[in-house]
KOLPAZA-763366 format. One record per residue (C-alpha): x, y negated, z negated. Coordinates in steps of 0.5 Angstrom, whole numbers, m for minus. Each point is the difference from the previous one (the first is absolute). Layout:
N
+-------+-------+-------+
!     X !     Y !     Z !
+-------+-------+-------+
!     X !     Y !     Z !
...
+-------+-------+-------+
// end
This chain:
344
+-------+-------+-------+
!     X !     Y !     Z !
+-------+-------+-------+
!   191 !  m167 !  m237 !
!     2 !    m4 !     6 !
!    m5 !    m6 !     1 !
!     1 !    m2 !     7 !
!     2 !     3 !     7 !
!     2 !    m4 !     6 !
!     0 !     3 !     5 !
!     4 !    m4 !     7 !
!    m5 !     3 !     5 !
!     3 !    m3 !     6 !
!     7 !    m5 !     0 !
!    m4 !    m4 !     7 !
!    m2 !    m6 !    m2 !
!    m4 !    m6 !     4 !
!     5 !    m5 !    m3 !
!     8 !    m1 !    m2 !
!    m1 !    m3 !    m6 !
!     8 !    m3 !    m4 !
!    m1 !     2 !    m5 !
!    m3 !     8 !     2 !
!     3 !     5 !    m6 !
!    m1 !     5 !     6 !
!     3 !    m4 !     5 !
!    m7 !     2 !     4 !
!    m1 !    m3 !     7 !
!    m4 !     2 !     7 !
!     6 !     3 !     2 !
!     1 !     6 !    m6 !
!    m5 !     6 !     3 !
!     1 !     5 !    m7 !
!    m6 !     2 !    m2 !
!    m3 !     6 !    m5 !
!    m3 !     6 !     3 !
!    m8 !     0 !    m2 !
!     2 !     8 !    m3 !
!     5 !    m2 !    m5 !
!    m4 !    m6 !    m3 !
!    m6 !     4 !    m1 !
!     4 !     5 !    m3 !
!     3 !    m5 !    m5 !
!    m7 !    m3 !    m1 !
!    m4 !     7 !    m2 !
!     7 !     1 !    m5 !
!     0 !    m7 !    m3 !
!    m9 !     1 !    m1 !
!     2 !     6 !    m3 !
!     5 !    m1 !    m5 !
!     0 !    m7 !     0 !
!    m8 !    m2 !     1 !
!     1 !    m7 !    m4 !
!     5 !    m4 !     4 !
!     0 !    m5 !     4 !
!     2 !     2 !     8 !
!     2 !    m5 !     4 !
!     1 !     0 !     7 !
!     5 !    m5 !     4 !
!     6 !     0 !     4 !
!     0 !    m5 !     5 !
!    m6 !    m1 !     0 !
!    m4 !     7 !    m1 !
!    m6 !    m2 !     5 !
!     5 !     1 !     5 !
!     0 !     7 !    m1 !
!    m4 !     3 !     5 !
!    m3 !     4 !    m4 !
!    m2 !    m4 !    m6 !
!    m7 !     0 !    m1 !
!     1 !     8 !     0 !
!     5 !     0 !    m6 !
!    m4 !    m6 !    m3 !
!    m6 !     4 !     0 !
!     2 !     6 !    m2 !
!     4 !    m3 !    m6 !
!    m6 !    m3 !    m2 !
!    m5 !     6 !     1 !
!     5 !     4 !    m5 !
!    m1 !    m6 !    m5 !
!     5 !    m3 !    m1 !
!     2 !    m7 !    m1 !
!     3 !    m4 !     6 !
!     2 !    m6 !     2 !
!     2 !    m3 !     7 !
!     6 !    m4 !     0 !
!     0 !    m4 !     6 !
!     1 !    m8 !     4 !
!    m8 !     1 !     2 !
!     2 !    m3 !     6 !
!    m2 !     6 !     5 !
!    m5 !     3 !     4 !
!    m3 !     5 !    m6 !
!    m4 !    m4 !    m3 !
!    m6 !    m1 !     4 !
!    m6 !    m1 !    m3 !
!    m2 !     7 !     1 !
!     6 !     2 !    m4 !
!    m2 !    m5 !    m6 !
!    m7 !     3 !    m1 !
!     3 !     7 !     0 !
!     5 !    m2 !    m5 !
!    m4 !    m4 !    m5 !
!    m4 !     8 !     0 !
!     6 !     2 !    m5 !
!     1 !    m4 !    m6 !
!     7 !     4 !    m2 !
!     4 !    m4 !     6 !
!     3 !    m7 !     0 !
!     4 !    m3 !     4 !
!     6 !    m5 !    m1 !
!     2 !    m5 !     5 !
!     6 !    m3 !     0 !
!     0 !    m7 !     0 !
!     7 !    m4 !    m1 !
!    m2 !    m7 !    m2 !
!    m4 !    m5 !     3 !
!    m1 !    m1 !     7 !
!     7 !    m3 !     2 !
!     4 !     5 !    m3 !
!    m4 !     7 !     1 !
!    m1 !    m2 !     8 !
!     9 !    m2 !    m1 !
!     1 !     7 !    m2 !
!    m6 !     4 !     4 !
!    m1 !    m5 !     6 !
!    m5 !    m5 !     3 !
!    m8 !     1 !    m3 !
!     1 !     6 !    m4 !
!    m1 !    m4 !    m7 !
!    m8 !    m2 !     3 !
!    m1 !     7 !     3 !
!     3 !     4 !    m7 !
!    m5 !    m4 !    m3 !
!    m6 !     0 !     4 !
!     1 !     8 !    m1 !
!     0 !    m1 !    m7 !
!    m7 !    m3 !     0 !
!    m3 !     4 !     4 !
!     2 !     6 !    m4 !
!    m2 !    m3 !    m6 !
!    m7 !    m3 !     3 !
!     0 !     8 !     2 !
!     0 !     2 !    m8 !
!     8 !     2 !     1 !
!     5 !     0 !    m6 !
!     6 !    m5 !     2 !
!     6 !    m4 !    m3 !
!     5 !    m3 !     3 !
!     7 !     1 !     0 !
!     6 !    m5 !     0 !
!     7 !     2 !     1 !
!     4 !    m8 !    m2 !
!     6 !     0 !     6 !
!     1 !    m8 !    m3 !
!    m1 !    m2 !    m8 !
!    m2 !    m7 !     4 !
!    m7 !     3 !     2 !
!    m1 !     1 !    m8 !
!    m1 !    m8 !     0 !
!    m5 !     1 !     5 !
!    m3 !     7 !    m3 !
!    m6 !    m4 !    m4 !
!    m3 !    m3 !     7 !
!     1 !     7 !     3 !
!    m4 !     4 !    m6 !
!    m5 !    m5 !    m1 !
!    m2 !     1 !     8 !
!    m1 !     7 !    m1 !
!    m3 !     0 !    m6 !
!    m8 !     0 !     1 !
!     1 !     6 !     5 !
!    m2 !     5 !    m5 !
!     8 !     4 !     0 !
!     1 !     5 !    m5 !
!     7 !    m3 !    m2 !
!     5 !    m5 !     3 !
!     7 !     4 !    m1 !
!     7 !    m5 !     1 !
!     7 !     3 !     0 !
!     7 !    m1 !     2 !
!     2 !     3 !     6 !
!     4 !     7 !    m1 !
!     7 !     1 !     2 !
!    m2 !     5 !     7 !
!    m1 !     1 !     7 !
!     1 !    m7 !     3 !
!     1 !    m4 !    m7 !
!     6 !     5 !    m2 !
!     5 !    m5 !    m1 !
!    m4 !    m4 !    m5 !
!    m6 !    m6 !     0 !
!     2 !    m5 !    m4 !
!    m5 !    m2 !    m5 !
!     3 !    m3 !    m6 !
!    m3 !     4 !    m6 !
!     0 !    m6 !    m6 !
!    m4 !    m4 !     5 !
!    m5 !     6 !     2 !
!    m1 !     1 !    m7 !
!    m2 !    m7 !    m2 !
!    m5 !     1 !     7 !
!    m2 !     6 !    m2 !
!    m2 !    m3 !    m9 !
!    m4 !    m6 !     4 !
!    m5 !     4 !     5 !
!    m1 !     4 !    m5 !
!    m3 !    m5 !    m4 !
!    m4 !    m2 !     7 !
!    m8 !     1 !    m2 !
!    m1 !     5 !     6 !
!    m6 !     5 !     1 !
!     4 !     4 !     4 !
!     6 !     4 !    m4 !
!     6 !    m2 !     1 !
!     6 !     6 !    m1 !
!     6 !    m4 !     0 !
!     6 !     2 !    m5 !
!     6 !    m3 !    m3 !
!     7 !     3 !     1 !
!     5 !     1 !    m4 !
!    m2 !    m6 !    m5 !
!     5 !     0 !    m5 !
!    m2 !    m6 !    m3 !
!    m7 !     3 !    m2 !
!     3 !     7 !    m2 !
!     6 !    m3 !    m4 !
!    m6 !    m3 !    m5 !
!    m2 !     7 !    m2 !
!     2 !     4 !    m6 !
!     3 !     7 !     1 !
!    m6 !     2 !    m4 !
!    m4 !    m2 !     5 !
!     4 !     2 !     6 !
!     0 !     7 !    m3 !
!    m8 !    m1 !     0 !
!    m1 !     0 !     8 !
!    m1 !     6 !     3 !
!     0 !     0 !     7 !
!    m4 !     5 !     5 !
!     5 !     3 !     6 !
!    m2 !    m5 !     5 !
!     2 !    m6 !    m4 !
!     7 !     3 !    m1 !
!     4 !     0 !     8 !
!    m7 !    m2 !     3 !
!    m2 !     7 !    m1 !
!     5 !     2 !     5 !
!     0 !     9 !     1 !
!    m5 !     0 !    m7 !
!    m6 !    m3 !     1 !
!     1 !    m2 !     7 !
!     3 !     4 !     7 !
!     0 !    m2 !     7 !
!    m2 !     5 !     6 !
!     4 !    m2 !     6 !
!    m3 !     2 !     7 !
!     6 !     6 !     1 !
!    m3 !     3 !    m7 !
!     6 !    m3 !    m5 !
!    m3 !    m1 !    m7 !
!     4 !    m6 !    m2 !
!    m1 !    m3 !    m7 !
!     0 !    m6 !     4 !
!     2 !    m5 !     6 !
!     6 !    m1 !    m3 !
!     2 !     6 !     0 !
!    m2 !     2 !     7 !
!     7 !     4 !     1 !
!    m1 !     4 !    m7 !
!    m6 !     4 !     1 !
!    m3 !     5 !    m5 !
!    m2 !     5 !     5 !
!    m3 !     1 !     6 !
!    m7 !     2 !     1 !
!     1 !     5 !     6 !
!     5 !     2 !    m5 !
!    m4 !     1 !    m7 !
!    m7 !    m1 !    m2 !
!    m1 !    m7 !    m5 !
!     0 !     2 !    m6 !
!     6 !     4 !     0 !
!     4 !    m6 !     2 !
!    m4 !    m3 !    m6 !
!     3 !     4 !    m4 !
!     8 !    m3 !     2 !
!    m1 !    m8 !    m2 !
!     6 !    m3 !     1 !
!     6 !    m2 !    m5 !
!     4 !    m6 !     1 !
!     4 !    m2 !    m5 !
!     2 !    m7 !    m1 !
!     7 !    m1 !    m2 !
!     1 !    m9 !     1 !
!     3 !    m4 !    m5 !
!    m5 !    m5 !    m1 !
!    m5 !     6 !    m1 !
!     5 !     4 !    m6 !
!    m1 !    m7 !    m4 !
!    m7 !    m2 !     2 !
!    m5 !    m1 !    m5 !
!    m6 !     2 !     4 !
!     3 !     6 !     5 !
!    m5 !     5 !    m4 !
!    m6 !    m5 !     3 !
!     2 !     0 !     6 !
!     6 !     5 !     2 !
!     4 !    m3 !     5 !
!    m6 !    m3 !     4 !
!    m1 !     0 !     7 !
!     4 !     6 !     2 !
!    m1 !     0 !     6 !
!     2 !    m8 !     1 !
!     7 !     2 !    m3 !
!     1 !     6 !     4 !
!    m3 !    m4 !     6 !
!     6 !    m5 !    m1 !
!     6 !     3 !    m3 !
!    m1 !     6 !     3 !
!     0 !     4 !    m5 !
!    m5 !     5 !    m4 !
!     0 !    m3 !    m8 !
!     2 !    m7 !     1 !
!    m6 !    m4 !    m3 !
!    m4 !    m6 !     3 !
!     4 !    m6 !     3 !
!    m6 !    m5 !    m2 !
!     1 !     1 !    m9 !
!     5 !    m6 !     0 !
!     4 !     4 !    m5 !
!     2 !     4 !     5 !
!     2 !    m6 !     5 !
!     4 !    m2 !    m6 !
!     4 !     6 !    m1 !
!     0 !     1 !     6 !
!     4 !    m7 !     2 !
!     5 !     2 !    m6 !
!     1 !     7 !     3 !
!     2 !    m4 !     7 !
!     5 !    m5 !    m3 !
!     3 !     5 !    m4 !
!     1 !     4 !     6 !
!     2 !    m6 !     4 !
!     6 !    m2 !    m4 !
!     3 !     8 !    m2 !
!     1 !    m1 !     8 !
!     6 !    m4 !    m1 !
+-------+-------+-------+
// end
């Protein structure tokens, strides 16, 4: 059963941040016909009724008929999120009022660290104008969270500060990642992954009211301290292994790919002007991953290369696993002083 559907209505976006997995900017014109989303909503409430349909971009209330496909997913029952930068005309107090009639909507709005490094990245005041849209959302009975994107390890020292101002808002959750290797972070954003766990132990511990979603990656010290009997015992659901990607997630782009995740935007499933949703369901994507540091590794049952999507991003090619474990770094490095030196 497929647990999330993304659905990238509109690649226009008011904003150009630098790390956009999308590349989205006020140039892209690409935009999703209103027929064939419908289409795709009133498959996914009838195979699919429990999962979660999230409507993004660029930013999705751009989308000059968004309030219709918004309301046409929520009057079939579905679930739906909003994920937007809260800094367009959409949200007018009007419009708040209406949302707050539905209780299957939340919106998530982007906010990528304090107020000196979201303006950094999304320009001039759009951190107090992003915040002001969260608060009148909530004041107006809307479920919202947060979403963090971390471009510099540097803001975790700050993250507490940032975390303690938005912790009386009433948000549903406060989620924190590292930015993925797409869009215009292809190239990779440094953030060292020794220090981003010892940051993510220490504000899991802060005493928050607000949940805070914030996971270690690639801890080997921690996993290393387990028995193979306790290794064996953990069963993970298809959204924790490869984030999911093609299994419990799909993104639907606004030209109809089915793609099983941004990452992956060259590679699409199927085509919606080509084949109904659920038969391009039926046909996940199979990628072997075939990596030295993976045919030795301890734990490739848990995580199966990672992100994908990263590796592919960055190499180029379909397989190879994520850049960020650092046991893939290493063999990596070796693979590249070996080659080096066979050259003379």
């Amino acid at each position: 059963m497929m647990e999330q559907f993304y659905f990238i209505i509109t690649e226009r976006c008011n904003l150009t941040c630098s790390h956009c997995i999308r590349d989205s900017s006020p140039n892209r014109n690409e935009t999703a016909e209103a027929s064939m989303i419908k289409k795709a909503l009133t498959q996914i409430a009838s195979s699919h009724p429990d999962s979660l349909v999230l409507m993004s971009g660029g930013e999705p209330t751009l989308h000059r008929h968004f309030r219709e496909l918004l309301d046409f997913g929520l009057h079939l029952g579905l679930t739906m999120t909003i994920n937007t930068n809260g800094v367009t005309s959409f949200f007018k107090d009007s419009t708040l009022k209406e949302l707050s009639q539905h209780p299957r909507l939340s919106v998530q709005v982007s906010l990528d660290g304090d107020e000196a490094m979201h303006d950094s990245i999304r320009g001039p005041n759009s951190y107090r104008k992003a915040v002001r849209t969260l608060k009148r959302l909530v004041d107006n009975g809307v479920r919202c969270s947060v979403s963090t994107t971390v471009v510099d390890v540097d803001f975790m020292t700050r993250a507490d500060t940032f975390i303690s101002s938005l912790d009386n808002i009433g948000l549903a959750h406060i989620a924190i990642k590292r930015a993925t290797y797409a869009g215009r972070a292809a190239s990779g954003i440094d953030v060292n992954g020794k220090k981003w766990n010892e940051h993510v132990y220490r504000l899991r511990a802060l005493p928050t009211k607000t949940l805070l979603k914030i996971a270690p990656m690639y801890d080997f010290d921690r996993l290393d301290s387990l028995s193979d009997d306790a290794l064996n015992s953990l069963a993970l659901p298809p959204s924790a292994t490869n984030c999911g990607a093609g299994t419990a997630k799909v993104y639907v782009y606004t030209n109809g790919d089915v793609c099983p995740c941004t990452c992956f935007k060259d590679k699409p499933m199927g085509n919606l002007y080509l084949s109904d949703l659920d038969t391009i369901l039926t046909k996940p994507p199979s990628v072997q991953v075939k990596h030295p540091a993976c045919n030795a590794c301890r734990y490739f049952r848990l995580c199966r290369g990672g992100c994908l999507g990263s590796g592919y991003q960055t190499t180029g090619t379909i397989g190879m696993p994520d850049p960020r474990c650092p046991k893939v770094a290493i063999v990596d490095r070796e693979l590249e002083t070996i080659a080096y030196f066979q050259r003379f």
